[in-house]
N, C-alpha and C positions, 0 to 999 in steps of 0.2 A: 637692312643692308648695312654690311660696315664694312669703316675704312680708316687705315692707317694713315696718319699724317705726320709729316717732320715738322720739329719745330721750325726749319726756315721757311715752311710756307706759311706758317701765323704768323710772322716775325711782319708779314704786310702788314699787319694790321698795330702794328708797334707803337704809331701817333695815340691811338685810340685807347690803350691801354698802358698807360704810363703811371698809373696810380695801381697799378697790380705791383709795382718793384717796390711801394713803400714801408713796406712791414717789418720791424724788428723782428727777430726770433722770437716767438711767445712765450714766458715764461711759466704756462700753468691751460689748465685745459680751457679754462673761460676766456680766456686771449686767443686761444689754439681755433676755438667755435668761432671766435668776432673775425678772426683774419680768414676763415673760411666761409664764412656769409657773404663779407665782403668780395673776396675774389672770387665766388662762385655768380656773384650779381655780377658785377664788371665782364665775365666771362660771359654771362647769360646775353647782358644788354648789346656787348661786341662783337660778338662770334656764331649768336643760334642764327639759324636761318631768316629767322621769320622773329624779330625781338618784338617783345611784350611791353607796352607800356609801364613802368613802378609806378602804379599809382592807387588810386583806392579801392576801383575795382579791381586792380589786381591782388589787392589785401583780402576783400572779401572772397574771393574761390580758391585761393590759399587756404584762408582759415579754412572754409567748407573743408577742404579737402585733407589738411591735416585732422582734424575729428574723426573724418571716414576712416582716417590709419591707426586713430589711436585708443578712438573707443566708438567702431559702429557700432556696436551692439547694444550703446544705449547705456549700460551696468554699472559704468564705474564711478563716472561725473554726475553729482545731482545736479537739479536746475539753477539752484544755486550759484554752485559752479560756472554752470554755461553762464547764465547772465553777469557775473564779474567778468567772466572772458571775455563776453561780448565787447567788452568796453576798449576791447582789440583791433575789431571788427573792422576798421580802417587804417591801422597804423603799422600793419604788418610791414609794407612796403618802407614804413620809414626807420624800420629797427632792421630789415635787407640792407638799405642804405650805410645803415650806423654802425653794425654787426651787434646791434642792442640784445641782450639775450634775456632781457626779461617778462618778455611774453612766453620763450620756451621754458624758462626755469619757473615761471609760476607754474605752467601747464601740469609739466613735470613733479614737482616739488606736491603737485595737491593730486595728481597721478598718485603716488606713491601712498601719500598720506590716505587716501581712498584705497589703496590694497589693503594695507593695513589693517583699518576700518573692518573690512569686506573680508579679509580673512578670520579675524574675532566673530564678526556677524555669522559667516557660514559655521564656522567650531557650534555656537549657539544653535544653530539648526540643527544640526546633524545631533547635539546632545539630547533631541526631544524626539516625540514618534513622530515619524514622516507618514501623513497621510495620502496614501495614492489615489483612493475612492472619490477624491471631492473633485467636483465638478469645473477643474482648471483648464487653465489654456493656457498654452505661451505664445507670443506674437513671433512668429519668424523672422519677418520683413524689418530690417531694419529703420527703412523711411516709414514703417507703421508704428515705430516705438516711440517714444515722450522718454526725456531722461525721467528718473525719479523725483519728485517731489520733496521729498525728504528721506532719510532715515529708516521710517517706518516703511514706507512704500518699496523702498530700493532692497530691504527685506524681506518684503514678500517676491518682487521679480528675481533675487535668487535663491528662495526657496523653489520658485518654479521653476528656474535653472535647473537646478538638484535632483525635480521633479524625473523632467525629460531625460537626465543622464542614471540616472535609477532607471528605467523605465526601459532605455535603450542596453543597458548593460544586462538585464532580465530580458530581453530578446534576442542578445547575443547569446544566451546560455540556452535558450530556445532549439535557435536555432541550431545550435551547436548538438544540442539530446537529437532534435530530428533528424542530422543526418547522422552520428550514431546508430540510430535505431535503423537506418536504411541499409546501411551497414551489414547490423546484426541480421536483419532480414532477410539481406541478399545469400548472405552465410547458410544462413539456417537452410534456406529454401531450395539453396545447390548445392546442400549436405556439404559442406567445408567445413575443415578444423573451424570452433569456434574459437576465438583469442579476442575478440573487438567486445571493448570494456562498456556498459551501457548499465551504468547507474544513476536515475533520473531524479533529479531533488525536489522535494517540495517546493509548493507556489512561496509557502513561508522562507525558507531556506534561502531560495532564490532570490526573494527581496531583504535578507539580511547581511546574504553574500554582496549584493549587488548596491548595497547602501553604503557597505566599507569599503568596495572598491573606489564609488566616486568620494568617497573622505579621502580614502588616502590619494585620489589624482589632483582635486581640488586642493588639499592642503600642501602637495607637492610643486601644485603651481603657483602657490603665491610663494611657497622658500624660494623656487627657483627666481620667480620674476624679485623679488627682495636683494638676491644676490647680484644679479647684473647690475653694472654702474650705471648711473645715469647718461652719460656721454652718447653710450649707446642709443638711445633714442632720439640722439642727435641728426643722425642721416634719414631718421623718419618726417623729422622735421623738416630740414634740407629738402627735403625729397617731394614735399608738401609745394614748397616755390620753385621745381625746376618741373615738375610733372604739370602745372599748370604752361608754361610753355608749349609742351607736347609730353606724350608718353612714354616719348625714347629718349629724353633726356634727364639722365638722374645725375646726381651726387652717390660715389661710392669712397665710402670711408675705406684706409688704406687697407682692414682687414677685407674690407667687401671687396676692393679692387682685387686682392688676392685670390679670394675666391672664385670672380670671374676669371682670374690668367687660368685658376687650377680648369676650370669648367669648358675654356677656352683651349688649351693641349688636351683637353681629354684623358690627363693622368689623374684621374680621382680613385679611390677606392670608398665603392659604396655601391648604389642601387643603380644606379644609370638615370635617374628621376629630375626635372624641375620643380621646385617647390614653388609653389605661387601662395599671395597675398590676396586676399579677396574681401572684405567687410568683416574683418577680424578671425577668418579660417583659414586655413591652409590646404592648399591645396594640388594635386598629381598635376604637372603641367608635361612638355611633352617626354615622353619614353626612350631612352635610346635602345635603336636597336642592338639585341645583341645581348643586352646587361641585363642584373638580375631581373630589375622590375619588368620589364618589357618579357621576359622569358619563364616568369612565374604564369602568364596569362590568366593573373586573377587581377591586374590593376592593368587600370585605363587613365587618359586623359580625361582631369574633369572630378575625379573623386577625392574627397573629402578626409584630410588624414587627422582624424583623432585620439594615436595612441603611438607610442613608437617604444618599441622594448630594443631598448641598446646592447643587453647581452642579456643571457638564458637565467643567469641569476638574480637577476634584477628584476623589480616591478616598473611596469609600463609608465611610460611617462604622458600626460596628458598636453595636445600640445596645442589643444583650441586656444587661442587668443596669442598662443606665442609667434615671434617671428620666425620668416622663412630663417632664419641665418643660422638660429638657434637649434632649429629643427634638424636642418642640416647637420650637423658638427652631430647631433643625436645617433643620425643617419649613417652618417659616415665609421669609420674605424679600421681597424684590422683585414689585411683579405685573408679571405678565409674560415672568419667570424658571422654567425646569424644574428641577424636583426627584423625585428617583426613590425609591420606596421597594421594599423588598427583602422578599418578606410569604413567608411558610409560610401554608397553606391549612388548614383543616379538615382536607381529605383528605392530608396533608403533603405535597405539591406545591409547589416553589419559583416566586414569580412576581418578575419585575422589573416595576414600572409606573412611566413617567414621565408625571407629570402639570406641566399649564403653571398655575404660583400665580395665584389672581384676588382679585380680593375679594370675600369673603367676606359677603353682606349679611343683614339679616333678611327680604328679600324672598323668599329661599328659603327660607322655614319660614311663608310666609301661607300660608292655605286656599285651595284650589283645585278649580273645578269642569268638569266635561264630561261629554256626552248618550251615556249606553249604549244605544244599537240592539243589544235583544234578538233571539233567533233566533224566538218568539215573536211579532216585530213590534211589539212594545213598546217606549214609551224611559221611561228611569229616568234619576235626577242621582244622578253619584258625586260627593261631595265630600270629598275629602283634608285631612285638619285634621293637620299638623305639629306641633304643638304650642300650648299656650296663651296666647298673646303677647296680650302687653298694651302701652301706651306711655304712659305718666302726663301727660309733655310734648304734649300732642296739637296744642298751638301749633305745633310743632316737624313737623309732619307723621308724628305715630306712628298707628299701626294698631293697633286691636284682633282679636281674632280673630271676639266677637262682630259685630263690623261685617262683617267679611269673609265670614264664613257669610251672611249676613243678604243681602247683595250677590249673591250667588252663586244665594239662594235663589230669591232675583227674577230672576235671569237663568233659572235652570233653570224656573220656574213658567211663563215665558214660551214657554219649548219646549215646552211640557202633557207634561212628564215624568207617568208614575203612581205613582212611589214614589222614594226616595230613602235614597241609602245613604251613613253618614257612617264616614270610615274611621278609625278610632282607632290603626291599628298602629305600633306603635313609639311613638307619643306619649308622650314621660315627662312631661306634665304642665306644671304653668305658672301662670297668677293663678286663686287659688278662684274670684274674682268673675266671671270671665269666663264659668265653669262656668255661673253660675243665668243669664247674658245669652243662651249659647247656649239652657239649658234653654227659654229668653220663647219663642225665634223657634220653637220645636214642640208647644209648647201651654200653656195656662197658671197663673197665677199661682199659688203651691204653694211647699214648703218643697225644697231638692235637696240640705242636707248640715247636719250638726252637730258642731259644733267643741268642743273641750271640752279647759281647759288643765289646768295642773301643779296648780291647786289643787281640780278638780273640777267649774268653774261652767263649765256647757252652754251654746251661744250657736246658734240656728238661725238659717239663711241662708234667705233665700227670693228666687224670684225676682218681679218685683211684675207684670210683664205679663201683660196678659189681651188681649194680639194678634199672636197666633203666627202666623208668616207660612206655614208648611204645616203641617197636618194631617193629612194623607197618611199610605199605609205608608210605615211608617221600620225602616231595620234600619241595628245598629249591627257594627262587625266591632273587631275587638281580637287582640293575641298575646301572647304572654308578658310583653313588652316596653312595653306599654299600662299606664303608672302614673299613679298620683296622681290631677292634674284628669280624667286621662281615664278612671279607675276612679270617681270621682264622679261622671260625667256616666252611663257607662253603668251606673252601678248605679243613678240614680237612674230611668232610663229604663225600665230591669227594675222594681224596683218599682211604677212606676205601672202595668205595664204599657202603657206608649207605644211602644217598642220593644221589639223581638226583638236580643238580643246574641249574634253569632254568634261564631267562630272558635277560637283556644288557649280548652282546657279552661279555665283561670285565667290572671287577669291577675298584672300582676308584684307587686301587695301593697303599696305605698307609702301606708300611708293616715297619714302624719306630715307636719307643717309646718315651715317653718323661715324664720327671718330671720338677716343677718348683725348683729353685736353688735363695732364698733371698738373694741379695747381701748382707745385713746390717749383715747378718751370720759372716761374713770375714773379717770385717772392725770396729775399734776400734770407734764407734762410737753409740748410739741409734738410731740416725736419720736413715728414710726410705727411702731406694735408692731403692723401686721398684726389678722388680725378673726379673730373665730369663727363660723364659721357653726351656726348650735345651731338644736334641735331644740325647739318653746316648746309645742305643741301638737299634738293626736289628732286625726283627723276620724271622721265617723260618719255611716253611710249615713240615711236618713230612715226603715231599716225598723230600726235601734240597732243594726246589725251592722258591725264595723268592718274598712275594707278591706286592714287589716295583715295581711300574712303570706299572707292567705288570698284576696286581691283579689277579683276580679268572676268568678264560676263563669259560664261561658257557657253559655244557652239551649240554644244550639245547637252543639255540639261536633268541632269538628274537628281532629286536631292538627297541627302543620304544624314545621316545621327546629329549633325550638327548646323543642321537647314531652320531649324525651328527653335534653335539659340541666339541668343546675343553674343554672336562670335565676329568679330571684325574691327575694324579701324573707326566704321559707322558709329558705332554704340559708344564710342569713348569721345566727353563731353568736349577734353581740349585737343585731340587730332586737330591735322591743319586739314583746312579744305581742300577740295576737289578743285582743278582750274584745267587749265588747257592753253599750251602754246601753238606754236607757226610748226603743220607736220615738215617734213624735213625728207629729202627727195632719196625716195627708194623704189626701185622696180618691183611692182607685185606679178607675184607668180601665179599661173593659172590657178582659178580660183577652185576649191573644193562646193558639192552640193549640195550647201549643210542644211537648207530648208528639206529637201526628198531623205537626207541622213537623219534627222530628227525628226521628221513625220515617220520615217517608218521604225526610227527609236521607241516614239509615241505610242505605236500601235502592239508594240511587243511589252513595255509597261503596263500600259490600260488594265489586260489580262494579266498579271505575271501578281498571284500572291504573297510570293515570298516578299517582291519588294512592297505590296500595298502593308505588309504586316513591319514592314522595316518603318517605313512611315508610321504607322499605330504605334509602334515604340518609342519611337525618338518623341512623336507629339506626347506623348505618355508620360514619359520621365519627363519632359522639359514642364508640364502643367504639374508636377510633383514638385517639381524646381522654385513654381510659381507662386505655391499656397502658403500663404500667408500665415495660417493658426496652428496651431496642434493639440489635440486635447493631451489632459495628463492626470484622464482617468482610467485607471488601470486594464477596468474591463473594455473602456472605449476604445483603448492605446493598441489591445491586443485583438478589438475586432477588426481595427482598423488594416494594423499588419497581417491577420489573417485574409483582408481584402489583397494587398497588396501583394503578398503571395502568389496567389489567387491568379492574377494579371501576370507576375510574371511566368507563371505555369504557362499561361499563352501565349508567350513569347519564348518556351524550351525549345519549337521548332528550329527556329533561327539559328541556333547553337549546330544543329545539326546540320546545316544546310550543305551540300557540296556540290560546286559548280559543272562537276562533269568534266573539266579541264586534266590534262595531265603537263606532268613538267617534267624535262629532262636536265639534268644536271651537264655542264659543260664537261668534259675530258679530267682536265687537272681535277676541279673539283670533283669527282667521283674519286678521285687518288687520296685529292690528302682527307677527305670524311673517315678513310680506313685508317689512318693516323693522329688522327687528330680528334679527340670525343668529345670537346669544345664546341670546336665548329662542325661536325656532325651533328650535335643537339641543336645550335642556332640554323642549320640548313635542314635539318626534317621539321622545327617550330616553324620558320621562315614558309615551306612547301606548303604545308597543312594549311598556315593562315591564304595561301594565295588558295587549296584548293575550295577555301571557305568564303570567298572573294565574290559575292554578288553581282559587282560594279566590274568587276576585272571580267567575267564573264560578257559584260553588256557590253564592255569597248572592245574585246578579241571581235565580236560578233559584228558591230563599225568597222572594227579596221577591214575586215575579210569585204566587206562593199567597198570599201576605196581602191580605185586603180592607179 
């Protein structure tokens, strides 16, 4: 959830923060870091919801956590290293205090001096034969590594390094001959022109091709990481003391601030992608719909980007261990220009995808609707709600999302749908307000959330209309991945019982607020010290149970890809907790009968193997997720991946699946599709995925029992 604020409503807190006004203009970056330590603690101690002690346990899950950002993987720091650092171990807090910067510039300073090191060390490797045959392993699991010992040792773990990206780059070239050859085959065997090139190289070849490839990535990643300034990994730092408060509150440096405003209008040109941070990988976070990645339907949330080719005549760039920012700017360019990204899968499977950059708008994240033709002979309205967009400027032509539903609703009422299903998934949320607007258009006027800040005074929202444009059965769907505004809506809906909340067991748990806070506000100076985005306030469902940690328990329960992950608010060490206030007086509406709805949900699961095989997958890939070792012996490497293969051949069904459902396109939209070859391609992609839609089959089949 987030939220705009003016500076006259901080301005309360004025007494408290009168050592934010005292800073000279900085005259160099090492002043520029002290004055923004400084006012980001002041900020942190005043303003977060829920402030944190400065004291020495809060230095030690600091340091932990700056480590996890800057070398989980064990590689760079020997132990060494860590045991001088350690001698930090407690004083973090008091160089917060001081804007002391010489725990970050050691860190740094022998950061650096260890690439260094480490790029001479690998040249030395790569100059000798790499042997694949011997009987190595590398440890995946980060909490299963030991820095290195020395020297000698931290040379052998990235010789093993070296191993595993040889290994994996000769099974990209694998896989790449095998579908060739499928290719060719398919050609040959339906008598077609042949034209498809299948010339397959030796096992030698392959691993000489595949040795220079990871030379030239690994020595392109330490020029690159050489060339960024140090400053830069200033806000990783920063980020290390505001992320132990909570996980929604960070430091963004004023280029990063940038990048979110860009991310935030939705004027980007590039893939339509979140890059995520994870124990030193990078990684697809969610998709927008619409844009390229989300409409190549070869990447997902969740996979692993290890290669990104910026334009066609350049070589790929390796971007393991790089940050999101850098990735990004990779990512990004020209519209109209291809860029390739290099993903490991779930099931560790190498893919290459080129996708052509667009721009990126916010017209791919409005709500959208269309007529499901049940097998029953029934039609219902699915509406897809993306997220919670709001547009302040509405001079300017912005969109609400309440408007948009609202629109939709009228369209679908007109096709005498009987029920209507609004989809939550993946929603991470968006303007509280818009929450009580949608609540207007499905029945009325009623309280849908309770806000409650750092000093304990409760503020109820209500929504005020008493002219809800359907009545109808309504079922709501949700997954893991369904936070914040969209855990408010569907929990309010449970509540009254208005809706039935079908899908993942629970939602993802975000029930916190948050506004950015400009440092340069506080500080007598012009210069841009970047903002914090802080965390100022709790929400609370209308029955006083709050949707942290524990999100919205669904009705109706189904689990689906991301049931048997550590997906959630739970899993993350400094989330605030779960509590509960005083509910807050609302008339519930005649209850729904969701025990007889999910017992006979029950009974149509038990049997139903498409979804027990759906299950078999996700537990699949997530214990892939889980192992620890990997050999990096050659023939082991490739019996292995022939297992895995193997497995996902048992899982080709599922690709095919089709639910049997049909869709009808509203009026307009059947018009402009014949005009417009854009959204023609995003509304037959769009169809297909629903009629491949499992879970959207299991709730048409609920709502048709609800009266």
């Amino acid at each position: 959830m987030f939220k705009k604020i003016k500076l006259k409503k901080l301005l309360m807190f004025a007494p408290l923060m009168t050592l934010m006004f005292c800073f000279n203009s900085p005259q160099n970056d090492d002043e520029k870091m002290q004055t923004i330590m400084v006012s980001v603690k002041n900020t942190l101690s005043y303003l977060h919801y829920s402030p944190k002690p400065i004291n020495d346990a809060y230095s030690q899950d600091v340091y932990d956590k700056y480590f996890e950002s800057v070398d989980a993987s064990k590689r760079y720091f020997l132990q060494s290293d860590m045991d001088e650092f350690k001698k930090h171990y407690t004083k973090l807090d008091d160089y917060l205090n001081q804007g002391n910067l010489v725990f970050y510039k050691l860190t740094i300073d022998r950061l650096y001096q260890r690439v260094d090191e480490i790029d001479k060390m690998t040249q030395d490797i790569f100059s000798k034969p790499i042997n694949l045959e011997e009987n190595d392993e590398l440890i995946l699991e980060p909490k299963k590594r030991s820095n290195p010992v020395d020297a000698k040792q931290q040379r052998e773990e990235w010789k093993k390094y070296i191993k595993y990206n040889i290994l994996q780059e000769i099974e990209t070239m694998n896989s790449k001959e095998e579908a060739q050859k499928k290719k060719k085959d398919s050609v040959v065997n339906n008598k077609l022109p042949d034209t498809i090139k299948y010339a397959p190289l030796s096992a030698e070849k392959k691993r000489e091709k595949a040795t220079a490839e990871v030379k030239d990535l690994i020595t392109d990643s330490f020029r690159r990481f050489k060339k960024r300034k140090k400053m830069d990994w200033f806000t990783v730092y920063m980020n290390a003391y505001t992320e132990v408060f909570d996980p929604h509150t960070n430091y963004f440096s004023p280029k990063n601030k940038e990048e979110f405003d860009m991310q935030f209008t939705g004027k980007v040109i590039g893939i339509g992608a979140l890059i995520q941070e994870k124990r030193g990988y990078l990684y697809l976070g969610e998709l927008t719909i619409g844009a390229p990645a989300w409409k190549s339907k070869q990447l997902t949330a969740g996979d692993k980007i290890l290669k990104v080719r910026s334009k066609p005549n350049e070589e790929p760039v390796n971007v393991v261990g790089m940050l999101s920012d850098e990735a990004v700017r990779l990512i990004r360019g020209e519209k109209g220009t291809p860029v390739t990204l290099t993903v490991e899968k779930k099931d560790k499977t190498i893919k290459e995808v080129t996708m052509i950059r667009e721009e990126v708008t916010i017209e791919d994240t409005f709500a959208r609707s269309i007529v499901v033709n049940s097998k029953n002979g029934k039609k219902y309205g699915f509406i897809y709600l993306p997220s919670f967009n709001v547009e302040f400027e509405k001079e300017n032509g912005g969109r609400n999302a309440s408007d948009d539903i609202k629109a939709e609703l009228i369209k679908l009422k007109k096709e005498n749908v009987e029920g209507i299903i609004l989809d939550l998934r993946s929603n991470g949320g968006g303007s509280l307000t818009e929450v009580g607007d949608i609540m207007g258009l499905f029945m009325n006027a009623g309280p849908y959330v309770q806000v409650k800040d750092s000093r304990g005074k409760i503020q109820t929202l209500s929504n005020k209309s008493n002219e809800p444009i359907w009545t109808g059965p309504l079922v709501v769907m949700q997954n893991e991945l369904s936070a914040s505004a969209s855990e408010i809506l569907a929990g309010a809906f449970q509540d009254y019982g208005r809706a039935a909340v079908i899908g993942s067991p629970s939602s993802f748990g975000k029930g916190t607020v948050q506004t950015f806070v400009e440092l340069n506000r506080f500080l007598n100076t012009n210069d841009d010290f970047g903002a914090l985005k802080l965390t100022i306030q709790k929400f609370y469902r209308v029955s006083g149970e709050s949707t942290q940690r524990k999100g919205v328990e669904a009705d109706l329960k189904m689990k689906d890809f991301f049931s048997y992950a550590e997906v959630g608010e739970r899993f993350d060490q400094f989330a605030l907790p779960w509590d509960k206030i005083e509910t807050t007086s609302y008339k519930k509406l005649t209850g729904l009968n969701i025990p007889q709805l999910q017992a006979e949900l029950d009974r149509q699961l038990q049997d139903n193997n498409n979804y027990k095989m759906l299950q078999e997958s996700a537990e699949w890939k997530e214990a892939l997720d889980k192992e620890e070792t990997i050999t990096l012996n050659q023939t082991k490497f490739n019996e292995l991946m022939k297992m895995r293969k193997a497995q996902i051949e048992k899982f080709k069904g599922l690709e095919k699946f089709n639910n049997g459902l049909k869709f009808t396109l509203h009026t307009d939209e059947a018009e402009r599709i014949k005009k417009d070859e854009a959204f023609a391609k995003k509304t037959e992609n769009w169809r297909k995925n629903l009629e491949r839609d499992f879970y959207l089959e299991e709730t048409v089949d609920v709502l048709s029992k609800i009266k």
